[in-house]
N, C-alpha and C positions, 0 to 999 in steps of 0.2 A: 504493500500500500504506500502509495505518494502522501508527504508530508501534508497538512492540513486538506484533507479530502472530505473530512465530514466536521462535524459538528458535535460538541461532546454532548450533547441532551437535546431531544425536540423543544423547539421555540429558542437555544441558546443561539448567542452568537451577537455581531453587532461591534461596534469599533470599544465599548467600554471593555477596560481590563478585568480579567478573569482570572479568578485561583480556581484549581480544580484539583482536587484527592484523588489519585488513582490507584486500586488496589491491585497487587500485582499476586503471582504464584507463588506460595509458599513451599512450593519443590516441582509440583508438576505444573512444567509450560503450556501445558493441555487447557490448565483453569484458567487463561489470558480471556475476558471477556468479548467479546467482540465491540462491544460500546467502550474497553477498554484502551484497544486498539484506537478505537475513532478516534478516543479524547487524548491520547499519546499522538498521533499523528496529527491533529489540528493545534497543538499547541507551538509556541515560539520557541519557548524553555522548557525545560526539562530539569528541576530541580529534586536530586538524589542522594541521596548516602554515599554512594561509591559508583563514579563515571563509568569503571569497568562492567560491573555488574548489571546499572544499568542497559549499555552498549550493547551487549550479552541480549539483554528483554529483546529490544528494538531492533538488533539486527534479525531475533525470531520473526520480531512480526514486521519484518520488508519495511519499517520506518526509519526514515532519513534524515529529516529534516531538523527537527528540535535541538536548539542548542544543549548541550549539559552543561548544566554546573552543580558544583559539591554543594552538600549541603547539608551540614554535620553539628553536634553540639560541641564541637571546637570554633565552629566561623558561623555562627548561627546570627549572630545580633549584627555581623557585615552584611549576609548576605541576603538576610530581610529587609535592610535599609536599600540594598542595590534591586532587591525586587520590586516594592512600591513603589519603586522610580520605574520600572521595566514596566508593572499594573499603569501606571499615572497616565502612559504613552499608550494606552490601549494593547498591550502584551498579554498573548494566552501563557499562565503556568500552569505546568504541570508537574502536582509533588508526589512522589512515590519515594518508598522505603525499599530495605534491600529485599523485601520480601513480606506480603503481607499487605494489612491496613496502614495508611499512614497513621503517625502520632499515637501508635498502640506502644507502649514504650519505646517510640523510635521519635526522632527530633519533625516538627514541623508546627509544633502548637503559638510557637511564637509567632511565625509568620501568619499562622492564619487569625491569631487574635488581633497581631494587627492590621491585616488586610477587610477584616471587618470593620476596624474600630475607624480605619480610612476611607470606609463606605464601595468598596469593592464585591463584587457578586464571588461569593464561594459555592463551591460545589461540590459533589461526590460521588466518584463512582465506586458503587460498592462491588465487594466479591471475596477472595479467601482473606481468612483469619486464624492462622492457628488455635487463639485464645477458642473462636467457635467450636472450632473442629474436633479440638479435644474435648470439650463439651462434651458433645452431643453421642463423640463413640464412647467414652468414660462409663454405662452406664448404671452413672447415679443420677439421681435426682438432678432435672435443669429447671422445674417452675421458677427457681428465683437462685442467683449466684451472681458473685463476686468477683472482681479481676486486679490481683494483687501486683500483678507483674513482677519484676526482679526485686528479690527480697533483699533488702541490705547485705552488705557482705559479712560485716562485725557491729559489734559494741550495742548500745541499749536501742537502738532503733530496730537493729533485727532481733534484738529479744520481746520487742513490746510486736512487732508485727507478727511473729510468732506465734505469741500469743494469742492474739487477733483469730489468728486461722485455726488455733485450739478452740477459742471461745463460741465459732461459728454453731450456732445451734438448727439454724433454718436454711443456710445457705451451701453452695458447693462452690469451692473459693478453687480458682485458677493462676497460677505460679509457673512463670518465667524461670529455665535456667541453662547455663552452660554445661555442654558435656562434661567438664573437669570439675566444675563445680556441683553437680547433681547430684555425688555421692552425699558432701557435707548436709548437701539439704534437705536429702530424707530421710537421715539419722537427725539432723534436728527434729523435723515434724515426728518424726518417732518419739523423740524426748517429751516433745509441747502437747503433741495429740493422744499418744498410744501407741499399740503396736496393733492392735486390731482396730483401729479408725480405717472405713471404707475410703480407699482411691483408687485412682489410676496413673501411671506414667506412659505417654506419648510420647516417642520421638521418629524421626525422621518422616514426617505426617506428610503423604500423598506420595512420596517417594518411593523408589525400587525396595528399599528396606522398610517400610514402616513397619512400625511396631506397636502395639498398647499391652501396656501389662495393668490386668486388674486384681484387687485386693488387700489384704489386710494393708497397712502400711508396712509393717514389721517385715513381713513376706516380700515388699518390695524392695525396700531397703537390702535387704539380703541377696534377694537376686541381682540389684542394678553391680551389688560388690564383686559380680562375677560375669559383669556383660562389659565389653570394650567401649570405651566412651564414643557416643555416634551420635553427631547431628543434634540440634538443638533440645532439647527437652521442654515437655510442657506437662505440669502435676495439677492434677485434679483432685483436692481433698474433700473427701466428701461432708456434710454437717453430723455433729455430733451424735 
């Protein structure tokens, strides 16, 4: 597909500048939207976490056009000031993360709180979430839960959020973590929750290896001590 060929949503468009979210694949290129696509190739910019990665998306789906630029929680408060200037001039953005929903623990909430608060049309296109995805295969309880993201790494802040996800009595709380770091985190929730508090651990979610392990926590914990760290982790603890 040639660069700005469609339109990211029915009725958009028009010389005002536009932010627009776009949710990209959290392992399989397969889940690229097609409205996804549209709103990646009609935009000017293309504002991401890592150019390559990006590059990687676009070059999947035949787009050429959109400039890249980084767009990280190291150069965040530059490169929000150089975007409402890009917005000001009538500019389409487009923000994506390395994968996934934008601003789910990943950087772009600056930009969009102030592209609103500078009277600019934001938008979204939705689609994969791992936070969802582990949801919904975990099965526990989803009428009503929680999304803690990446839990502190030390000191009293990850003992009071700990906590937190001990305390849950009604809810199914969802937890961010790194392969390396995964082991630490469900020997903590072992500590805070029990050994028999219902979860699940997801990882490598939509990909050639996925996996969900369900059950006790205790039971988890133990098995993760014996499986090679793979691909991002998502824990689903179930309420007490």
């Amino acid at each position: 597909m040639s660069s700005r060929s469609a339109s990211t949503s029915d009725g958009a468009g028009g010389a005002e500048g536009r932010l627009v979210l776009v949710s990209t694949p959290i392992g399989n290129l397969g889940d690229l939207s097609p409205r996804a696509v549209s709103s990646l190739a009609a935009a000017d910019y293309l504002y991401c976490e890592d150019t390559r990665r990006a590059m990687k998306l676009l070059s999947h789906a035949r787009i050429t056009g959109p400039r890249l630029v980084a767009h990280h929680r190291f150069n965040e408060a530059a490169t929000t000031s150089a975007a409402l200037e890009r917005l000001k001039s009538g500019s389409v953005i487009a923000l994506v993360t390395d994968a996934g929903t934008p601003l789910v623990s990943d950087p772009g909430a600056r930009l969009v709180r102030a592209a609103i608060a500078a009277g600019f049309q934001v938008e979204a296109v939705p689609g994969p979430s791992a936070a969802l995805t582990a949801l919904v295969v975990s099965g526990l309880a989803t009428e009503r839960w929680c999304f803690e993201g990446f839990i502190p790494r030390q000191g009293r802040r990850r003992a009071d959020r700990l906590c937190a996800v001990a305390s849950e009595t009604e809810r199914a709380v969802v937890i961010f973590e790194s392969p390396f770091r995964a082991q630490r985190l469900l020997d903590d929730l072992v500590a805070a929750c029990g050994e028999v508090r219902p979860a699940a651990v997801c990882r490598e979610l939509t990909k050639l290896h996925e996996e969900v392990w369900r059950g006790p926590l205790g039971e988890l914990a133990e098995r993760a001590r014996n499986a090679r760290p793979r691909g991002e982790y998502v824990v689903v603890v179930g309420p007490r």
